[in-house]
C-alpha positions in Angstrom: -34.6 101.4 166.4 -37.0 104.2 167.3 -36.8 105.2 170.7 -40.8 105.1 171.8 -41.8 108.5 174.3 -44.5 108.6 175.8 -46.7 111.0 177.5 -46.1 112.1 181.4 -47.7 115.3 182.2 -51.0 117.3 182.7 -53.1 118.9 179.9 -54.1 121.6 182.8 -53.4 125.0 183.5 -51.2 125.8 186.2 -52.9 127.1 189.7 -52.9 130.7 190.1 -53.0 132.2 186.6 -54.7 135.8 187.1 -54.0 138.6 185.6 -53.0 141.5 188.1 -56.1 144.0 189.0 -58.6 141.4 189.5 -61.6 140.1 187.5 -65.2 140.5 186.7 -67.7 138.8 184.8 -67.5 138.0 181.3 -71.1 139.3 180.7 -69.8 142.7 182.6 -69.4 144.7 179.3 -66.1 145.0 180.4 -63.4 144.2 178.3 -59.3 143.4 178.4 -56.8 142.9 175.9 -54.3 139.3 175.5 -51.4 138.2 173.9 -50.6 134.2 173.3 -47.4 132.5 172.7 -45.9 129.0 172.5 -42.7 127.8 173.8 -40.9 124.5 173.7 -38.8 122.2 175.9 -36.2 121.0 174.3 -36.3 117.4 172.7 -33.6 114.8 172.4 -35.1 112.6 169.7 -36.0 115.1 166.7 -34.8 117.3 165.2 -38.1 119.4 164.0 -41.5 118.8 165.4 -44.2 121.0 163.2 -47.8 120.9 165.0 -49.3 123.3 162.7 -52.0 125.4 164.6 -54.6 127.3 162.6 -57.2 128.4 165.4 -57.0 129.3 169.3 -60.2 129.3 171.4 -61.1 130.6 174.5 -63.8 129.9 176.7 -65.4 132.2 179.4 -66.7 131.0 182.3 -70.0 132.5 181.3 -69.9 132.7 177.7 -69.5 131.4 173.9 -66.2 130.4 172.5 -63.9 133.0 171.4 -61.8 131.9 168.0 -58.9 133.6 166.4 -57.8 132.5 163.2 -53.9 132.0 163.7 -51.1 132.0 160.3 -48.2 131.4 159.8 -47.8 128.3 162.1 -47.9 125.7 159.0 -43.8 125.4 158.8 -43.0 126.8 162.2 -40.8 124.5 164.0 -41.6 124.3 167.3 -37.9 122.9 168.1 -36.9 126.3 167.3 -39.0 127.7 170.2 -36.3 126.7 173.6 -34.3 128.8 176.2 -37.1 131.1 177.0 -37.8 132.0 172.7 -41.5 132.1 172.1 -44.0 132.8 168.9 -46.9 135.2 168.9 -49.9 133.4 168.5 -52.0 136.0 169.2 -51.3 139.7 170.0 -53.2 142.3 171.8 -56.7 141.1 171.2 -59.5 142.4 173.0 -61.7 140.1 175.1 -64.5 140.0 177.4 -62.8 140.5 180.7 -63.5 137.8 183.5 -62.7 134.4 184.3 -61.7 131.9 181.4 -61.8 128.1 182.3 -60.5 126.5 178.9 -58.1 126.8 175.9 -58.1 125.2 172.8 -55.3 125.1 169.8 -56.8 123.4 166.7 -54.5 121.9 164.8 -54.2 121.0 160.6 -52.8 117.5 160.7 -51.9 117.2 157.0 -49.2 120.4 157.7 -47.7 118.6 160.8 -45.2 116.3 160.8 -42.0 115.4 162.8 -38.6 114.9 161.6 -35.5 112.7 163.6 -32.6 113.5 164.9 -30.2 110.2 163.3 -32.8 110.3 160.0 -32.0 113.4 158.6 -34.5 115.1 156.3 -37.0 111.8 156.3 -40.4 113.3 157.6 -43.1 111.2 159.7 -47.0 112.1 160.1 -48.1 112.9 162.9 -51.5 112.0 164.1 -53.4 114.3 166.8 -56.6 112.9 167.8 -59.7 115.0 167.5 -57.0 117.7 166.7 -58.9 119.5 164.0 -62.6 119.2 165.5 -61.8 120.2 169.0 -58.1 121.1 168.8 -55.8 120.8 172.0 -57.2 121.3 175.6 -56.0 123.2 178.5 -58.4 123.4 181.1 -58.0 125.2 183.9 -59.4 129.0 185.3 -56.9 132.1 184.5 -58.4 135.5 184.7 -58.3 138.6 181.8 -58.8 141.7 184.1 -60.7 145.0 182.6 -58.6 147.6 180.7 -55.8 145.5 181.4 -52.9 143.8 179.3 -52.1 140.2 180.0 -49.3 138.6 178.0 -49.4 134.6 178.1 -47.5 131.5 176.7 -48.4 128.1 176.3 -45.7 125.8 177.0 -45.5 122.7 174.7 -43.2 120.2 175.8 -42.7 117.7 173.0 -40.1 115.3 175.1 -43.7 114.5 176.9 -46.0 115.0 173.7 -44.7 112.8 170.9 -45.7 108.7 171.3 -44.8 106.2 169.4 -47.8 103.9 168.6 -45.9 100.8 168.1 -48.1 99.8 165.6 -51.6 99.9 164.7 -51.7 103.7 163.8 -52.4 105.8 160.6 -49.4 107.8 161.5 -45.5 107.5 162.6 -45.9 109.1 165.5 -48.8 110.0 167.9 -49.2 113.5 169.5 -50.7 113.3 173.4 -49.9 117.1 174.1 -48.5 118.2 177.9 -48.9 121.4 177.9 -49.5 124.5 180.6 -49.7 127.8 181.0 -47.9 130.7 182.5 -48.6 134.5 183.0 -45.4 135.6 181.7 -45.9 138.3 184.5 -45.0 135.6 186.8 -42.3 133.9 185.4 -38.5 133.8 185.3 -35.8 131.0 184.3 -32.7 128.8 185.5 -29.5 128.4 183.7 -26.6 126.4 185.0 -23.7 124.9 183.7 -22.7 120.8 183.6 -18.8 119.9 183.9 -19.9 116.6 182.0 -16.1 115.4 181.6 -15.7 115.4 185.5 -18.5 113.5 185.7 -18.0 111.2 183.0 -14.2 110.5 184.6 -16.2 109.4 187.8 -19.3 107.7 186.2 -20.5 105.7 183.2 -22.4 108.4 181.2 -24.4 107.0 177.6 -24.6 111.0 176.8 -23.7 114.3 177.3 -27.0 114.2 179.9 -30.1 116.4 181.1 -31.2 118.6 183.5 -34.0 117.8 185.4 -36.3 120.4 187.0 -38.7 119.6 189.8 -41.7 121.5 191.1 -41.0 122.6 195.0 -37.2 122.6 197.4 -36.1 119.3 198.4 -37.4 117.3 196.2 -36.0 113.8 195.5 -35.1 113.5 192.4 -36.1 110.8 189.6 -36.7 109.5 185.9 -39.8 109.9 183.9 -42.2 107.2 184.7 -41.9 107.2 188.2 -44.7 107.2 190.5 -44.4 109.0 193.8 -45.9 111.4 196.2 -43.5 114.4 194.4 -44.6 113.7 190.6 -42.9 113.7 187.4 -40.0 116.2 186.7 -41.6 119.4 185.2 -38.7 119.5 182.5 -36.0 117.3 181.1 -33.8 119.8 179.3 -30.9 117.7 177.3 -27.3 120.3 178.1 -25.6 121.3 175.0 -21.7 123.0 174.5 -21.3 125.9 176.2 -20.2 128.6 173.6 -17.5 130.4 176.2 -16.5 127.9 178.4 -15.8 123.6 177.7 -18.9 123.0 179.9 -22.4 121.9 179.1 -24.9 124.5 179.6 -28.9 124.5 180.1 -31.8 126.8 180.2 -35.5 126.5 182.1 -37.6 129.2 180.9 -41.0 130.4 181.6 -40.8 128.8 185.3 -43.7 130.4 187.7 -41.8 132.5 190.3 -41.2 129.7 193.7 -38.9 127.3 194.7 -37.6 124.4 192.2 -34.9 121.2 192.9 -32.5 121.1 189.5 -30.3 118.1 189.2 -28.5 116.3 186.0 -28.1 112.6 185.0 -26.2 111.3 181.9 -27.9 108.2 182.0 -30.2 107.8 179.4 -34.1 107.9 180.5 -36.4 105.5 178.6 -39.6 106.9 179.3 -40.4 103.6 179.3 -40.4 102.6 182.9 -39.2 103.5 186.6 -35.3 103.6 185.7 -32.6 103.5 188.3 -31.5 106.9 187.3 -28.2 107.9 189.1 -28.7 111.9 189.8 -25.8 114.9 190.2 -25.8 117.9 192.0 -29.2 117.9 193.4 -29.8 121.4 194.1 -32.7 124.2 195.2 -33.3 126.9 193.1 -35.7 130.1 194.0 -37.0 131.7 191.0 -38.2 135.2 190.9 -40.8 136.5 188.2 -38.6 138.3 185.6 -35.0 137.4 186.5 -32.4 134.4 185.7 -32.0 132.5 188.3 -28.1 131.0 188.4 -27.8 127.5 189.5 -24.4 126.5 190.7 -22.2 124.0 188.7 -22.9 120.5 188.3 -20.9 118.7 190.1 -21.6 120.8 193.3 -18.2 122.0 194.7 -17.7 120.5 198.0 
């Protein structure tokens, strides 16, 4: 039985994306040079989601659209992309400097397709609406300051992105992309480790579990489809074997620098609807633009 995911998150960019040294007008004759990349969250369903990107746009606030012809993103897995790896979309093009208020991805639907985790090598289409006409949106200002370098990544977080239609659809699966973007200036990561067989002695766990990452300290933490003041978790990252130790371990990357609440459940979320999600080690994490940040172990020691 397919397990149906559906979309929680925002296709916009995240608040205060500027390049350091300040602005100027696109019309300015000024100009800067930028680098793109994609990332992924990891994804407990599949085991190779291919969105196969052949164009990036940009859009000045005062301006035409910019378009770069991308390759090699036909067979790239996007799966592949986790724990802080990225791809070069673009690299060290020069562009108008000023203020930008929209990105685009265009995206070859024949060439895209997913592929599941208990199906083996079985692919499914893959439908993305309006994908190759006006691509994937991010909208939102971010700033590409004059004789300046500015390195960026988009990350694409397929737990959110990949629906299933239930029926009535062209394709297996439905794309509804949540995506954002970082100045990788101004990010770091978390890593932590989860003793899941303590746990699991304690508790009735359906899997090895996830980490959950919240925006902000203190948050309260809960399941994918639940509605409150504090919002959705940023990222569900499902932990995986750690290869020096018989814990489960986890990695958050490309996290602006602030404070974040990590906790871990290995109840299984639905995405379906507001789950009574039991939570572990509900922690705060402060993340500093170009370090790890270390989270203690889950469970907390008393």
């Amino acid at each position: 039985m397919y397990r149906s995911l559906r979309l929680f998150g925002v296709s916009a960019l995240a608040a205060g994306i500027a390049a350091c040294g300040g602005g100027g007008s696109s019309d300015s004759g000024e100009t800067g040079t930028v680098s793109f990349g994609v990332t992924d969250a990891p994804a407990t369903d599949f085991s190779n989601v291919t969105v196969a990107f052949t164009e990036l746009r940009l859009k000045p606030a005062e301006g035409d659209w910019i378009s770069f012809p991308l390759e090699g993103f036909e067979s790239q897995n996007l799966l592949e992309l986790q724990g802080g790896v990225s791809a070069p979309l673009i690299t060290d093009e020069e562009v108008p400097a000023g203020t930008y208020t929209e990105l685009r991805l265009i995206v070859d639907t024949d060439n895209s397709f997913v592929k599941r985790e208990s199906k083996g090598t079985t692919e499914y289409t893959l439908a993305v609406p309006s994908g190759e006409q006006s691509g994937l949106k991010l909208k939102g200002e971010f700033v590409v300051a004059a004789d300046t370098s500015t390195d960026f990544t988009v990350d694409f977080d397929v737990h959110k992105s990949i629906v299933n239609p239930q029926g009535g659809s062209l394709a297996d699966y439905l794309l509804k992309p949540s995506m954002r973007l970082v100045n990788n200036l101004e990010v770091g990561k978390i890593t932590g480790l989860v003793d899941h067989a303590t746990i699991n002695s304690t508790s009735s766990c359906n899997y090895e579990g996830s980490a959950y990452i919240f925006a902000g300290a203190d948050v309260e933490p809960s399941d994918l489809n639940v509605n409150n003041d504090t919002g959705n978790p940023l990222l569900v990252i499902p932990v995986t074997p750690d290869d020096d130790t018989s814990l489960y371990a986890y990695t958050a990357g490309f996290l602006t620098a602030g404070d974040y609440t990590v906790s871990y459940s290995c109840q299984l979320d639905d995405n379906e609807a507001d789950d009574a999600i039991e939570f572990d080690g509900t922690q705060n994490v402060t993340v500093t633009a170009g370090e790890t940040a270390q989270a203690e172990t889950i469970p907390l020691t008393p």
